[in-house]
N, C-alpha and C positions, 0 to 999 in steps of 0.2 A: 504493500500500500504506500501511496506518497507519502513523504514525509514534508515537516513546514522548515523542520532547523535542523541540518545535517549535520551537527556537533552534539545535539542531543541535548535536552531540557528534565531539570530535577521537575521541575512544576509540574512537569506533565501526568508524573507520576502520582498526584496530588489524590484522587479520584481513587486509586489502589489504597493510600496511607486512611484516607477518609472510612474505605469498608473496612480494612483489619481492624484500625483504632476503633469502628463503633462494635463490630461484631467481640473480637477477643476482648476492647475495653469491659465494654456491659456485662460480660458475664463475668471478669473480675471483680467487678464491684459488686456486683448483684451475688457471686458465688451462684450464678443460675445460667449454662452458657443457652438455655432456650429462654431467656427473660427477651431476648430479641431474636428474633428468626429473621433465619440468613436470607432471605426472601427480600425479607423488609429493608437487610443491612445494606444489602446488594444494591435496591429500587434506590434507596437515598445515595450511593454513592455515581450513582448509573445519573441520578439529576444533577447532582455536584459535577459531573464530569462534564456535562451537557450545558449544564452554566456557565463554566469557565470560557474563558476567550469571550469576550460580547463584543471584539469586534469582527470577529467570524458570523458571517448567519445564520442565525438556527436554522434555517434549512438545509445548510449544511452540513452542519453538527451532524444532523439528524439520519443523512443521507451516509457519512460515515457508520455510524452507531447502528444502523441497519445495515449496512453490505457487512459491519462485524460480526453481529448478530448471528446474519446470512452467512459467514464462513462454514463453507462444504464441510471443514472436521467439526465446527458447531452442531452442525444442522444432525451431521452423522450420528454424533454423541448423542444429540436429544432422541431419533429415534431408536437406538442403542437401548437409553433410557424406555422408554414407549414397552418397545418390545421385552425388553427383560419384564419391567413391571406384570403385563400379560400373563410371561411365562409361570411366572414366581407364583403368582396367585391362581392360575389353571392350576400349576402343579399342585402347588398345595391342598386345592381344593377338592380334588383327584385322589387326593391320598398319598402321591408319592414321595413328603416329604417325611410324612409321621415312617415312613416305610421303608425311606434310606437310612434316616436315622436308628431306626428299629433294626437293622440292618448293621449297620456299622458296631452298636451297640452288640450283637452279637457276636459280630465275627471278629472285631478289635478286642484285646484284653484292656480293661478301662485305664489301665496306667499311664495305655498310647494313644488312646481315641482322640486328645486332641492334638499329638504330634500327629497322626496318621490324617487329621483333617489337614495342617499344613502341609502333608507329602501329598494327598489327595490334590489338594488346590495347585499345588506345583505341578504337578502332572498335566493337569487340563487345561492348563495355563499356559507353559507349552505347546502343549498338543493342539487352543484353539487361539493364541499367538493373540489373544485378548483377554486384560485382566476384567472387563466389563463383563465380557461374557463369563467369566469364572464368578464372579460373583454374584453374577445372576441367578447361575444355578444352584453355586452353594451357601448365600447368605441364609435363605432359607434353613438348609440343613444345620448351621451353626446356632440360628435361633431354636431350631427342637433340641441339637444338645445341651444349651444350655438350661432348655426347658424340664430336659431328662434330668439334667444332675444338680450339683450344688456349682458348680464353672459359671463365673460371670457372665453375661452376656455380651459384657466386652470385650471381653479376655476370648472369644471365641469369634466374634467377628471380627477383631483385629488380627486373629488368627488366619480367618479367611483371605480379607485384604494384605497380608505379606504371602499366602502362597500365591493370590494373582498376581502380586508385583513379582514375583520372582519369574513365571512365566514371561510376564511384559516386558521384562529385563533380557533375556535371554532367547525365547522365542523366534526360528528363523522366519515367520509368517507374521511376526509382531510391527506391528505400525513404528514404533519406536526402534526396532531393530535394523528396517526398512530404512527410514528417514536416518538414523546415526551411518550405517554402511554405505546406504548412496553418496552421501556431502562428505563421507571421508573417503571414498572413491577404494574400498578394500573388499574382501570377499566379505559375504555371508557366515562362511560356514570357518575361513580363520577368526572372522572376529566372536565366534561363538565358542572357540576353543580358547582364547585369551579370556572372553569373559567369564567362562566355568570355571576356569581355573581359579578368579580373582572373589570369585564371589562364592565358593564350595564351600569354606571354611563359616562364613556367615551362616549358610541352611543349615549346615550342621549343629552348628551351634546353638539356632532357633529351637531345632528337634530335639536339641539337650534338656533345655531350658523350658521348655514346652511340657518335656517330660515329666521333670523335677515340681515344678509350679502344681500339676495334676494327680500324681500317681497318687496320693493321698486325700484327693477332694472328694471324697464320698462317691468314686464310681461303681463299687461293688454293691451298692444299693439303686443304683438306680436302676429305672423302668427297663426293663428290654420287655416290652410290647410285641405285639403279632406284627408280622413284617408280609407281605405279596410282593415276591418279585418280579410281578407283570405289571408293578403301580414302580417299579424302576426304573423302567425300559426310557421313560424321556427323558432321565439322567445317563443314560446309555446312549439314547440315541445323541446327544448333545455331543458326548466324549466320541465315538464316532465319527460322528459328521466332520466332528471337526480336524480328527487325523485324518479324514478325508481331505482334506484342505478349503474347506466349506468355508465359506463369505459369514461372518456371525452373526448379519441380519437373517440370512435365510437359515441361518442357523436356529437360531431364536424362533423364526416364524413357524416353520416347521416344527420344533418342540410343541407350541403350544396347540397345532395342529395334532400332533403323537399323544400329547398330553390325554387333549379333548375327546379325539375317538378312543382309549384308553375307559376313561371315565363313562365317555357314555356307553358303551360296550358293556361294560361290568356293572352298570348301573350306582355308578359312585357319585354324579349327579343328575337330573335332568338339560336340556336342552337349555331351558330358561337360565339355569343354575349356570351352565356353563358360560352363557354368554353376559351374566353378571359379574363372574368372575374375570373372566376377557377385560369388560368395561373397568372393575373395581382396578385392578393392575395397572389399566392405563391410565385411572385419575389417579392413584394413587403416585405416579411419577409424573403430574401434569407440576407439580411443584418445581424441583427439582431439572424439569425444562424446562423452567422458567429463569430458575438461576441461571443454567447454563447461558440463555438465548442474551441477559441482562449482563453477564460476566463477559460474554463473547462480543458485545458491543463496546461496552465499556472498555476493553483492552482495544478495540480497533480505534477510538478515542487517545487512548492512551499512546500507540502506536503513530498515531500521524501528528502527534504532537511531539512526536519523537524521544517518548520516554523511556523505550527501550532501549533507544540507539545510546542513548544517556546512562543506561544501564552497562553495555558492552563496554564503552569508553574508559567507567570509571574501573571495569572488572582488570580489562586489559591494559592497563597505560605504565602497570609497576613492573611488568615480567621483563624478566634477564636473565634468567636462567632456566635449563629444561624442566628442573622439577618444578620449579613456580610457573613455566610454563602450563604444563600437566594440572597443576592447580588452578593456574586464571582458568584453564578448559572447565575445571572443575563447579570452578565459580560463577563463569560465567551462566551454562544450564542449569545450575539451579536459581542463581537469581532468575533468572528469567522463570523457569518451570514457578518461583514465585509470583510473579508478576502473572504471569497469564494458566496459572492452574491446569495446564496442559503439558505432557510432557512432549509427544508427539511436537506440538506446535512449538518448544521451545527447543527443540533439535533441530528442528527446518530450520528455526531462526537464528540458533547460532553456529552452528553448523559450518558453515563456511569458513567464518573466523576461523573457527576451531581449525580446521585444516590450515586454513594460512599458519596461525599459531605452531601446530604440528611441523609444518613444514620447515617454517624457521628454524626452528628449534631441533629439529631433526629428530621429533617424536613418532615411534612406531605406528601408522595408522590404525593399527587393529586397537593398539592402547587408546587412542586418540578416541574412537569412536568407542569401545567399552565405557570408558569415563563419560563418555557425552550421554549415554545408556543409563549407566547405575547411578550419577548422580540425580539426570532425570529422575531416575523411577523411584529414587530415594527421598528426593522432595513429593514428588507424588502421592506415598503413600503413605505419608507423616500429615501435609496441609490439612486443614477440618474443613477446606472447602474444593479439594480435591473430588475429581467423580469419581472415583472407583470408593473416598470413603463416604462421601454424601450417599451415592444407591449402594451401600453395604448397611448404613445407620439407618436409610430412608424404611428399608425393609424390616429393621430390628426395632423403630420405632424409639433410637436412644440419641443423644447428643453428637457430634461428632465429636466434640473435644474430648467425651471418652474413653475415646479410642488412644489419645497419644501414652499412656503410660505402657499399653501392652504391646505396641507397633516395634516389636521385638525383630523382625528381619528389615522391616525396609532402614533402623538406627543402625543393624550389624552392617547391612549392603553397603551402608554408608562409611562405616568405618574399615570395611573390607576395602571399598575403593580408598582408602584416605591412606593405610597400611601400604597398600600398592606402588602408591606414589613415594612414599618417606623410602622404602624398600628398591623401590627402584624395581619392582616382581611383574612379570614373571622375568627369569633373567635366560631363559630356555633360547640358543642362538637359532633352533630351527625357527621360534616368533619373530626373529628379528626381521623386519620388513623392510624392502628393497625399494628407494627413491630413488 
């Protein structure tokens, strides 16, 4: 998008400081972080933004903050949102979430059911190269364990959102994985052998931790309920489709298609039933698209006012050496992945640098673009206005800021990549890459 000041402007960024300060302030002070909904935080900082400049014409403004709005990854994400909502609530309504849960509950010893939930999420996550769509499927299933046991329900949904990010991180069919290999112009499949290696240590650790946190939280008493492995099949058919290499809308639509004849077949609801469930799913993330569409303007404001470019400037302007190199790269994706709550869209956009950076500097592209990766996905799945944790909470029906205490992999990915860097890792000369 054009920009007005090609130097870049703190001001711009005004309209971003406006929603943190009212959202994270208010619920400091209130000790209630829903005493203001992000909905609300959003619309006032989206008018803030739209005020500023009065010697631009608001129909200007305007005509920005809609083509932002309108950005294709926006629009994506909102029906991402749509269709998961659908899914979750057919599924559920189907029976097949009481019935995975009832499910895992059997076949897991309870010590590991909620590591085995983050190796579960890591898998499908992967496999459907979208942490949206992992969490579509299994946000659900994370709120019946917690419904089964004495496990928070935090502590199981943040569970959920570190196995999708570990997918979105690493994933050769991942949007993010896409956009870091293209702009640093290396393979796929090298920069997925550099990234496993930097970020192994982190899952593992999660799965330790995971373990220790659980193995004594009352799961030898919980529910293990009658389970039909025929009310599974659309979490089957999801993990499926998707090592098919399946688009995750028609992935999603589909589901809720498997879900629906599922349900009506076995008579688990009527016809009516099902297409109130259909509808309930969809208004239930009519919210939540709305953040999105008001977030996604709001940065396109922000953007032509160039207060991203204000961003890069200040990230990049200290580096003189390769590792503080490696670092601006660092710092650069995630401020931005700050700024604009997208990890995808903050890899398009700094991207490039980063390569310039890289090149200077004589940094391995495969590192270059892992870093652009994990610290994306790191910021990602920390933010409480992040979408993978907004439609994990949206479905759980709890705050997102309480999720940041359990968000145990996406802080280790982060510290995994930060290790990387101090270490100078991996130091294997077959990675070393050839400029």
């Amino acid at each position: 998008m054009e920009q007005i000041d090609k130097k870049g402007s703190f001001i711009a960024l005004l309209p971003l400081i406006v929603f943190v300060t009212l959202f994270i302030g208010t619920g400091l002070i209130k000790h209630d972080f829903n005493f203001l909904p992000l909905n609300v935080a959003i619309l006032i900082a989206a008018v803030f933004a739209c005020a500023m400049y009065p010697k631009t014409p608001l129909a200007k403004k305007l005509d920005i903050f809609t083509k932002g709005a309108g950005h294709p990854n926006i629009l994506l994400m909102v029906f991402v949102f749509l269709m998961a909502g659908a899914f979750s609530e057919t599924a559920k309504s189907m029976g097949a979430v009481s019935s995975t849960v009832n499910l895992g509950l059997s076949l897991i010893p309870g010590q590991f059911l909620l590591a085995g939930l983050f190796i579960v999420g890591a898998f499908i996550s992967v496999a459907m190269g979208t942490s949206m769509g992992t969490v579509a499927a299994l946000a659900p299933v994370g709120v019946g364990i917690s419904e089964a046991t004495d496990i928070s329900l935090a502590l199981t949904i943040a569970t959920v959102v570190g196995g999708a990010m570990f997918g979105d991180n690493l994933s050769m069919i991942s949007d993010t994985t896409i956009a870091s290999v293209r702009t640093q112009k290396t393979k796929m499949s090298d920069k997925f052998k550099m990234n496993f290696l930097i970020v192994l240590p982190g899952a593992i650790l999660t799965v330790v931790i995971l373990w220790f946190m659980t193995k004594d939280a009352g799961m030898a008493d919980a529910s293990q309920g009658s389970y039909n492995l025929v009310k599974v099949i659309p979490y089957l058919f999801v993990l499926i489709s998707a090592l098919c290499g399946m688009n995750v809308l028609l992935v999603l639509v589909l589901g809720v298609i498997v879900a629906s004849l599922i349900g009506l077949i076995d008579g688990s609801f009527t016809l009516g039933d099902n297409l109130k469930a259909i509808s309930d799913g969809l208004i239930g993330m009519q919210d939540i698209s709305m953040i999105a569409l008001l977030i996604g303007g709001m940065i396109g404001l922000i953007e032509y006012h160039s207060g991203i470019k204000w961003l890069l400037n200040v990230v990049t302007k200290r580096v003189n050496s390769k590792r503080g190199a490696e670092f601006g790269i660092a710092g650069l994706v995630s401020v931005t992945n700050l700024a604009t709550a997208n990890n995808t869209i903050s890899i398009i956009t700094t991207g490039p640098l980063a390569k310039e950076i890289a090149d200077d500097f004589q940094i391995d592209r495969r590192k270059s673009a892992s870093i652009l990766d994990i610290f994306a996905s790191t910021i990602q799945g920390i933010i409480p206005y992040g979408a993978q944790v907004l439609a994990a909470t949206s479905v759980a029906g709890i705050s997102t800021v309480s999720l940041l205490p359990y968000s145990f992999y996406p802080y280790l990915l982060g510290i995994c990549g930060i290790v990387s860097i101090l270490i100078g890792y991996p130091r294997n000369k077959k990675l070393k890459a050839d400029h």
